[in-house]
Backbone as CSV, one residue per row, in Angstrom:
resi,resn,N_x,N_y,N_z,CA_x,CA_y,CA_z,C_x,C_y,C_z
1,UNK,0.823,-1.195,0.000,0.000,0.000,0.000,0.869,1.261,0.000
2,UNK,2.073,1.177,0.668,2.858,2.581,0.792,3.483,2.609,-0.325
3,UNK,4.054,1.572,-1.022,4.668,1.614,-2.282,3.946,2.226,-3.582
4,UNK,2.333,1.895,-3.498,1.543,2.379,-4.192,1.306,4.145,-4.132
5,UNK,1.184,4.507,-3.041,0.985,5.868,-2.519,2.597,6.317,-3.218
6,UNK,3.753,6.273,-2.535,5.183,6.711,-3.318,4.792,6.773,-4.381
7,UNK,4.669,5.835,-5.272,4.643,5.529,-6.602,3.819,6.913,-7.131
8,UNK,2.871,6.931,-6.550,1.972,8.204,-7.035,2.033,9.413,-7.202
9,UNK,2.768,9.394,-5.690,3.437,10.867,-5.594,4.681,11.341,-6.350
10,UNK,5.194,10.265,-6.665,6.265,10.431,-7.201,5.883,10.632,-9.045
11,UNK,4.568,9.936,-9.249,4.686,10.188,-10.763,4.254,11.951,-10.905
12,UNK,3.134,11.927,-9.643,2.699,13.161,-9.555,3.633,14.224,-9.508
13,UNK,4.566,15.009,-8.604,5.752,15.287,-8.647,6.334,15.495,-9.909
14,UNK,6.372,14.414,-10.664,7.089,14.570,-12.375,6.353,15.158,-13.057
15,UNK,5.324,14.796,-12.754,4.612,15.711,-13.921,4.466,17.309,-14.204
16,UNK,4.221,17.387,-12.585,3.584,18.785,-11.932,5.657,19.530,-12.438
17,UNK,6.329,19.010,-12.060,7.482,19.428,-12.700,8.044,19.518,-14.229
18,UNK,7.441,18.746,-14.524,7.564,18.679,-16.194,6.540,20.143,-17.071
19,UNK,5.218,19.823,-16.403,4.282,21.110,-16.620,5.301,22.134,-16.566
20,UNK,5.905,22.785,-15.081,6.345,24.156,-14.722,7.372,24.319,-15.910
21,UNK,7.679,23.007,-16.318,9.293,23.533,-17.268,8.986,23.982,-18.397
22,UNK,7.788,23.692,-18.641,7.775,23.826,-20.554,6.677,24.725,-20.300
23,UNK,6.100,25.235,-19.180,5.158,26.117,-19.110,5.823,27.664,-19.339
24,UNK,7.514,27.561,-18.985,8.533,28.198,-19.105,8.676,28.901,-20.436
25,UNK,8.625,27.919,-21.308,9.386,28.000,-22.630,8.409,29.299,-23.069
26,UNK,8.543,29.875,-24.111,7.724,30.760,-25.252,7.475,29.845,-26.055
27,UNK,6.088,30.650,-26.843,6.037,29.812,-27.828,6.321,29.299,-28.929
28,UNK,7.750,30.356,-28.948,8.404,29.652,-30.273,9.837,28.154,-29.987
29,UNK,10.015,28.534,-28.637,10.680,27.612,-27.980,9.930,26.681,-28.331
30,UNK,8.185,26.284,-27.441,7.717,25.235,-27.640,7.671,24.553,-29.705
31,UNK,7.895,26.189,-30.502,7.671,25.001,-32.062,8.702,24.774,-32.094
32,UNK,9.909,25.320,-31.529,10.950,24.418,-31.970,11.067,23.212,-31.633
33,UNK,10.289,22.603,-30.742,10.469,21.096,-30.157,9.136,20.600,-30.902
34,UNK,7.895,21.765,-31.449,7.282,20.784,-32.645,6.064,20.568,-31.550
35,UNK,6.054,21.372,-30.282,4.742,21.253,-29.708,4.428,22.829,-29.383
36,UNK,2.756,22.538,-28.689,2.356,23.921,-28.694,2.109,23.723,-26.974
37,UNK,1.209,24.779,-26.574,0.620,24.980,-25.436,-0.483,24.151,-25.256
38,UNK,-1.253,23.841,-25.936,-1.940,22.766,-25.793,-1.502,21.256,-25.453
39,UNK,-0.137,21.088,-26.218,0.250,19.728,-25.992,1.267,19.029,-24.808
40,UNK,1.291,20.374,-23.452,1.685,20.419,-22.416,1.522,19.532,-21.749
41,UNK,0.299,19.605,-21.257,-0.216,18.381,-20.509,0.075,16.852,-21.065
42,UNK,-0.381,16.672,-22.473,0.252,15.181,-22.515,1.518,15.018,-22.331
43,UNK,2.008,15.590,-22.709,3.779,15.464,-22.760,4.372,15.574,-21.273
44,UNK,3.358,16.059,-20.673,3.792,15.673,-18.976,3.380,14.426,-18.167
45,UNK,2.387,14.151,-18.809,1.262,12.677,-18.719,2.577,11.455,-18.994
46,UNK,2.806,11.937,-20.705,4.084,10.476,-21.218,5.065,10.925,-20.270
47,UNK,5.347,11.543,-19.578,6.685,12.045,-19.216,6.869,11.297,-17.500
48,UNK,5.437,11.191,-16.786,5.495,10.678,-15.821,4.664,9.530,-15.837
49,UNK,5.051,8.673,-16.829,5.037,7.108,-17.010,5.804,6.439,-16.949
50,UNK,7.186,7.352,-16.922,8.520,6.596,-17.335,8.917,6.306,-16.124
């Protein structure tokens, strides 16, 4: 059960960190990587799967 809870927090954590970083960028930063503001959230989603 605690491993489950870590696990969570910890994907949670990545994500919520992954968001702040690219929430960073401008938006020409984000086309240079070929995403927009919209595609934030998934890319934080795949990002805290790993």
């Amino acid at each position: 059960m605690f491993d489950f809870i870590k696990t969570r927090y910890s994907r949670w954590q990545r994500y919520s960190r992954t968001v702040s970083e690219l929430e960073r960028l401008s938006a020409r930063e984000l086309a240079d990587l070929g995403l927009t503001t919209y595609d934030i959230p998934r890319v934080a989603r795949e990002a805290s799967r790993l």
